[in-house]
N, C-alpha and C positions, 0 to 999 in steps of 0.2 A: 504493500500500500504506500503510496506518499505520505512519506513523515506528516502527521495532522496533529496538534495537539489536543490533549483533552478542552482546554477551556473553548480551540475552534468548534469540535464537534458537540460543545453545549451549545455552540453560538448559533447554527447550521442546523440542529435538530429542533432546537426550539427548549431543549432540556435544563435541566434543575440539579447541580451538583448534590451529589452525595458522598460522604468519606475522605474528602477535600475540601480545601478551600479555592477560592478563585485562583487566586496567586500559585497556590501547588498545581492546580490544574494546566496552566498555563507553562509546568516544567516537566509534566509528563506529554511524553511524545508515544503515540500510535505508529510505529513502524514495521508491524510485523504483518501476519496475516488474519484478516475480519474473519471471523467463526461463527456461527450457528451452533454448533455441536464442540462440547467442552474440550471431546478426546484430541481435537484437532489443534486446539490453541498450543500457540510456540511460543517464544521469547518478541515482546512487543506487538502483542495481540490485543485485539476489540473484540469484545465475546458479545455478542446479540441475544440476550435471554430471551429469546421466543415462548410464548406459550403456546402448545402442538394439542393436539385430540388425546396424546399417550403420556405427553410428560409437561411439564411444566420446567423450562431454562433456568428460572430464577432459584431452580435447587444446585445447579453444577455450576454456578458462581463460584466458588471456594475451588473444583475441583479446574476450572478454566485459569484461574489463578495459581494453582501447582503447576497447570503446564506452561507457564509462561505470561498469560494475559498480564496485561499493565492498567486494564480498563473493560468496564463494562456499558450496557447500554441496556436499562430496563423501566420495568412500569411500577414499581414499586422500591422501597429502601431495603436494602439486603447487606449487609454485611460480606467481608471477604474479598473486597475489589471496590477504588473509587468509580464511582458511576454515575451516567447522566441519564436521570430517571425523566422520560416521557408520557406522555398518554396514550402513545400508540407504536409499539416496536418497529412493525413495517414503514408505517408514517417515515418513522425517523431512519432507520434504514435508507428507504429511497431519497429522502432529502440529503443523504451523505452521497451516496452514490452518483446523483445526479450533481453533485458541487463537483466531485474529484473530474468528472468529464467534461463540467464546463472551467474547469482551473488549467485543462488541456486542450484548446481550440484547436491545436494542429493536428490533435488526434484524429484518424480516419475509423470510423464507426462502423462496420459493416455487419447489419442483420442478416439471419437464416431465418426462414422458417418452411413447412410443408407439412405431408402428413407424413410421410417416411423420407430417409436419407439425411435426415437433420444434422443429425452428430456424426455419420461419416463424411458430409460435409464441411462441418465445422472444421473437423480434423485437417483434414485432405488442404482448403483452404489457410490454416493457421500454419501445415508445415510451411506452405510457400511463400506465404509472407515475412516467415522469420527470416529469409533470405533476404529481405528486404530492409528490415530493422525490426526489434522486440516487439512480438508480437503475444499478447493475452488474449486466448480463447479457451471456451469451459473447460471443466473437464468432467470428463463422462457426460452425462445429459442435465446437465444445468442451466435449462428450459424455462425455470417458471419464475414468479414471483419473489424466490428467494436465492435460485439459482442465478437470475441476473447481475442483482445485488453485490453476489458473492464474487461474480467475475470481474465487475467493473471495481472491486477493492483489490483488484491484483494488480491495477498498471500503478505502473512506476514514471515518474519524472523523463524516462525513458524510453518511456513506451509509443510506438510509431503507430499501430494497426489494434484496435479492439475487436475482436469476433465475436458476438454474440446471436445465441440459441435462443429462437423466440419461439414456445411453444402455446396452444391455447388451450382450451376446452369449453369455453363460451368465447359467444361474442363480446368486445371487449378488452381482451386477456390483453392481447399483441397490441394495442393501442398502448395498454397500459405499461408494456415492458418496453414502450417506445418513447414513454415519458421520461422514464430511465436512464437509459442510453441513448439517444435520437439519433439513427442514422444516417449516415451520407450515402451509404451504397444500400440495397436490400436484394436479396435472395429470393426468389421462391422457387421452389423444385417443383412440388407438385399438388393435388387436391385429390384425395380420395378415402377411403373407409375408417382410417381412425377415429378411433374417438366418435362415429358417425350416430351414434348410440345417445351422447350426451347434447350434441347438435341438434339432432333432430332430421337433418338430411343433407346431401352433400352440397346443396346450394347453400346450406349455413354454413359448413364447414369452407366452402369458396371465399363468404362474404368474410369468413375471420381472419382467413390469412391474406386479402387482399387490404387488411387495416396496416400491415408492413406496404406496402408499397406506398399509400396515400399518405405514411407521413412522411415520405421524406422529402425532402425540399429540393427547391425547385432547379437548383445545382447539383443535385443528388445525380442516382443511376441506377434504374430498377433494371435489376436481369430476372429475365421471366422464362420459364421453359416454353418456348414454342410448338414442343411437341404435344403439352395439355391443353388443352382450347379453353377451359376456364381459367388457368393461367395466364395463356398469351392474353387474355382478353380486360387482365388487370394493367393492362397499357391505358383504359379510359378512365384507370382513376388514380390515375398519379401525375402530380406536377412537372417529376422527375425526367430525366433523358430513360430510353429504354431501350436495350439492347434486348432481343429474343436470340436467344442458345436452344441448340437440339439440332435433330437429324432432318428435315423438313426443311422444303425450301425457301422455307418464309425467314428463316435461323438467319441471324445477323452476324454469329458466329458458332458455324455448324462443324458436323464432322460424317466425316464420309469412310467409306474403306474401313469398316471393324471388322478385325478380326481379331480371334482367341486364342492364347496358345493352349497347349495342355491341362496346363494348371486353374483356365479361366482367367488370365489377364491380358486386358483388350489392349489392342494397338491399331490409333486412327489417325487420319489426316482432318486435321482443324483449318478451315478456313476463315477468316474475318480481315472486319476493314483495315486492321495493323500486322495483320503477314498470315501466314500458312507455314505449317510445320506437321514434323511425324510426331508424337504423342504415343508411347509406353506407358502402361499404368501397372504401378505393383500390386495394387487391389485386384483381389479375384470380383469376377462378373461384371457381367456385360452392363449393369445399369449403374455402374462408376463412370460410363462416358458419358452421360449427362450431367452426373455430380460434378467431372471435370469440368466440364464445356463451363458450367458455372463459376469454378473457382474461377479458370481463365478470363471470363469477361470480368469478373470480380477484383482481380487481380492487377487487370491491365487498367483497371477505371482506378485503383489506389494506387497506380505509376508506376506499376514493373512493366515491363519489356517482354515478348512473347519469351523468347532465347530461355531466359532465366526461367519463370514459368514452366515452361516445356522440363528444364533438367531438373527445377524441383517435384513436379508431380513423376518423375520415374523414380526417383529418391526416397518419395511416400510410401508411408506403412500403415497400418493399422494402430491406432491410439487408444481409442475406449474399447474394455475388454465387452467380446458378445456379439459383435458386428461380423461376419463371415471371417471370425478369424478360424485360420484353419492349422490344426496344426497334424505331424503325421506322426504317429507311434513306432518304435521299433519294430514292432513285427508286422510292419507296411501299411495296416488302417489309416486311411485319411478322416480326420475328424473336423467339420465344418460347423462351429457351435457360432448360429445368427440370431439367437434366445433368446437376446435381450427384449425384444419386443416384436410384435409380428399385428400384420391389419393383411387383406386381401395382396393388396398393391404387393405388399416386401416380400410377402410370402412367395408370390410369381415370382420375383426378383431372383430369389434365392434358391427356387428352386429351377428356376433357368442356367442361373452360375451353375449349378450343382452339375446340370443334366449336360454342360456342355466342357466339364472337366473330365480328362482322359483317365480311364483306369481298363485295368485286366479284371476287376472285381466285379462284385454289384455294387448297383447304388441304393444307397439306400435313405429314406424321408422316413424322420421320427418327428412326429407334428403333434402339438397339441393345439388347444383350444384356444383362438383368437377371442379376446374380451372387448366388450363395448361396442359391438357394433350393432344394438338396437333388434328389431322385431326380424328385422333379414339376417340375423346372423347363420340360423341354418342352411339360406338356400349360401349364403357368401361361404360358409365350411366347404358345403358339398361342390361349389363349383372349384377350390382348391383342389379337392379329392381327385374330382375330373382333372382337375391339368396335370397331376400326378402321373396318371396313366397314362395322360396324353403325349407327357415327354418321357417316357421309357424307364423311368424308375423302374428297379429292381424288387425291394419290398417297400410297405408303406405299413409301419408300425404306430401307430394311433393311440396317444395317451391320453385318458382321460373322460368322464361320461360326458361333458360338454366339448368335446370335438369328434362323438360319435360321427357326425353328419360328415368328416371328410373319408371315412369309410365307405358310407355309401353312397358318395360321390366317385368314388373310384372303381368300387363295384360297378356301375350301372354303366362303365364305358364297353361298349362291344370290342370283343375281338380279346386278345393277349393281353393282359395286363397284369400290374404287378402281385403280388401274392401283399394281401392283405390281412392283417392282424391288430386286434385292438386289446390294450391291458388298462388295465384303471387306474395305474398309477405309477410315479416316475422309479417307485421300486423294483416294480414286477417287468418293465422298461429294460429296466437294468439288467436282472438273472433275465431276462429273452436275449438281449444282446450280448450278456458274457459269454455266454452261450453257441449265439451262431455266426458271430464277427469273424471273418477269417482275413487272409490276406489280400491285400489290393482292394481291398471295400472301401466304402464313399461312404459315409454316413453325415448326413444333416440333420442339425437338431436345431426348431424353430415355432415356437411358441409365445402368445403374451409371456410379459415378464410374472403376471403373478401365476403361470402357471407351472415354474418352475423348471421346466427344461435346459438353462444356462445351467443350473448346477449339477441334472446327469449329463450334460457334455462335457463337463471338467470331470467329472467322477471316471466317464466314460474314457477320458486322456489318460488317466492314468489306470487305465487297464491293459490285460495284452492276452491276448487272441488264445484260448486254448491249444494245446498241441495236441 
C-alpha cells in the first residue's frame, strides 16, 4: 500500500480515533498490506474488521495485531490495535481505496468483466503489463465488493497499470466496483449462463456487465468481443473509443489461422490497425485466443507495442490455481483440474480444450453440477451431456444428484458414445477413478466451485494408476 498514515485514513474515512491520540496517529504509518482476514496481516498492516454472516472481525483484532497490523478500521471500540472506528466498514473501505487511485492520476485503470474467462484474463493480461512497468492485478478471483478494495490497497507509489476483476450478481454491482477504481480501459469477454439464476435472464445479465463499458470516459477504450453480439453491441453505450476483438470480420483486431498443438495451445495470426504478428499461447484451449485478442487490444491502448505483447503472452502461464491447469503424473495421466467454477459457456470451453489434446488414452469428463442457473438448469446440464458425446469423450463420470441431467444428456445422443457412469459423491469419484485410470488418460475435472471437484483433482494429482 502507499505509506498512509493513520491520522490521513481518519481524515479520508470520515472516522473517530480510538487507542490514540491525534498527534500518535499522525506517527503511525500504514505501509504494509490492507487485510480483511487477520491470518493474513504482516508487518504494517490495516486490518478491516468486517462483520460476515459466520464471524464477526472485530474478534481477530488482537490476533491481526500479532501478525503485524499497526492499525485497525472498525465500527465499534475494541481494544488490541489503534483504530479508526466508523459507521460503516465498506463505506470507509471504499472511501480509502478510491483516495489511493485518485493520489495516482497517471495510473492506467483497466476493468474485466464477463461471465466466464474473468480471472484467466486478468492473469494472462497482468503478466504483460508487468513488462511494461508494476503492475497490480487480483489474485485469485477478487471480483467483488471486497475483493476490489483489496487490490486497489496493493499499488505502490510505483505502480504503472491497475487490473481489476469486476464481477456482478445484480444489477448494479459493476457500476458500483467502478466507483472504486474508474477505469480508463474496460474488458468485456462475454455474456452468458452464470449467475443466470440470480438475474433472472441473460438480457439482465447483458445489461450488468454493459455498466463496465458506460462508465468509462470518454478518453477511455472499450474492447468488446465481436464475436458475442450482445457484447459487440455494448458499442451504443459507451462514450468511450471501441475497438471489437475476435474471429469475425467485423474484429478490429482479429485473428485468423488457429491452430492447436498437442497439448491444446493455440497459435494465431493477429491482425489490427498497429501490425500483425504470429501469437503462441502457453494456455491450453482454444478459447485463450479470444482472452488474448483482449489482452492485446488492452495492452496496446495502455502503450505497449505489439512486438513486446506478442513475446509476453508466449511467456504466460497459469496464475490462479483451478483454471485448466493441467498437470501430468508419473505414471502418464494427464490431469486437467478447470473446478474452480463452471456455467454452460466454460464448460464447452473446456471440454473443447480437452477433446482436442492428443493422447494414446481415453478421455475422460468428471462433471459435476453447474449452480445458479435458475428454472433451465436441467435442460442447460443435459445439453453439456450432449456435447460430451458429441466431441468423442471416452467416459463421462457424473458426480452428484444435481448434475444427474448431464447423464442423460449424453445418453440420449445416437450412435457410439461415451460409457457413462454417475456416483453421488466426490468420494465414490475417487475409489471409480483409482480404480480405472490407467496410462495416457485425459481426465477433466469441472464443476461449480461449491461442488467441490477442485479438491478431487488435486486429491486425484497425487495418485498413480494401479499396476
Amino acid at each position: 500500500m502507499i505509506a498512509t498514515t493513520l491520522g490521513a485514513v481518519a481524515d479520508i474515512t470520515g472516522g473517530r480515533l480510538h487507542g490514540c491520540s491525534a498527534s500518535e496517529a499522525d506517527t503511525i504509518t500504514v505501509d504494509g498490506p490492507v487485510v480483511t482476514d487477520s491470518r493474513e496481516a504482516a508487518r504494517g498492516s490495516l486490518y478491516i474488521a468486517r462483520v460476515g454472516e459466520s464471524a464477526d472481525g472485530h474478534q481477530f483484532v488482537p490476533a491481526a495485531a500479532k501478525g503485524g497490523a499497526v492499525a485497525a478500521i472498525t465500527t465499534r471500540r475494541v481494544d488490541g490495535l489503534p483504530a479508526v472506528v466508523v459507521e460503516d466498514e465498506q463505506a470507509a473501505f471504499v472511501a480509502l481505496a478510491r483516495h489511493l487511485v485518485d493520489s495516482r492520476p497517471d495510473l492506467t485503470v483497466i476493468g474485466i468483466t464477463g461471465s466466464s474467462g474473468k480471472t484467466s484474463t486478468k492473469d494472462l493480461l497482468g503478466s504483460v503489463l508487468d513488462v511494461d512497468g508494476e503492475t497490480v492485478a487480483p489474485l485469485g478471483s477478487y471480483n467483488s465488493e471486497v475483493g476490489v478494495p483489496l487490490t486497489v490497497c496493493r499499488i505502490t507509489p510505483a505502480t504503472s497499470h491497475l487490473v481489476v476483476e469486476m464481477g456482478a450478481r445484480g444489477i448494479g454491482h459493476i457500476e458500483y466496483l467502478t466507483h472504486i477504481a474508474p477505469p480508463r480501459i474496460g474488458i468485456v469477454l462475454n455474456v452468458g449462463h452464470a449467475h443466470v439464476g440470480e438475474f433472472g435472464s441473460l438480457e439482465a445479465v447483458g445489461r450488468a456487465k454493459s455498466e463496465l463499458p458506460a462508465a468509462l470516459p470518454r478518453d477511455g477504450v472499450a474492447v468488446l468481443n465481436a464475436d458475442d453480439p450482445v457484447v459487440a453491441g455494448m458499442a451504443a453505450r459507451t462514450r468511450a473509443h471501441v475497438v471489437l476483438v475476435g474471429e469475425c470480420e467485423g474484429a478490429t483486431v482479429r485473428a485468423t489461422d488457429v491452430t492447436l498443438d498437442e497439448a491444446g495451445r493455440a497459435t494465431f495470426t493477429v491482425t489490427a490497425p498497429f501490425g500483425t504478428a504470429q501469437v503462441t499461447l502457453g494456455l491450453v484451449g482454444r478459447h485463450h485466443v479470444g482472452n488474448a485478442l483482449a489482452v492485446i487490444a488492452a495492452a496496446h491502448a495502455a502503450g505497449m507495442d505489439l512486438d513486446p505483447i506478442v513475446t509476453a503472452l508466449a511467456a504466460a502461464r497459469p496464475l490462479s490455481r483451478w483454471r485448466m491447469e493441467v498437470t501430468r503424473r508419473r505414471d502418464g495421466v494427464t490431469i486437467v483440474n478447470d473446478a474452480y467454477n463452471a456455467n454452460p459457456d466454460s464448460m464447452s470451453a473446456a471440454l473443447r480444450s480437452v477433446a482436442g489434446m492428443a493422447t494414446q488414452g481415453r478421455r475422460w469428463a468428471v462433471l459435476g453440477a453447474m449452480l445458479e442457473l435458475g428454472d433451465d438448469a436441467p435442460v442447460l446440464h443435459a445439453q453439456v451431456g450432449t456435447e460430451v458425446a458429441q466431441l468423442g469423450f471416452d467416459e463421462l463420470l457424473v458426480v452428484g444428484r444435481d448434475a444427474q441431467p448431464l447423464a442423460d444428456g449424453a445418453r440420449g445422443v445416437a450412435g457410439e458414445g461415451p460409457r457413462v457412469r454417475t456416483v453421488p459423491d466426490a468420494d465414490a469419484a475417487e475409489d471409480l477413478l483409482d480404480e480405472e485410470l490407467s496410462r495416457d488418460d485425459v481426465v477433466l475435472f469441472k464443476s461449480s466451485r461449491d461442488a467441490g471437484l477442485r479438491w478431487l483433482g488435486d486429491r486425484i494429482v497425487q495418485r498413480e494408476a494401479r499396476a
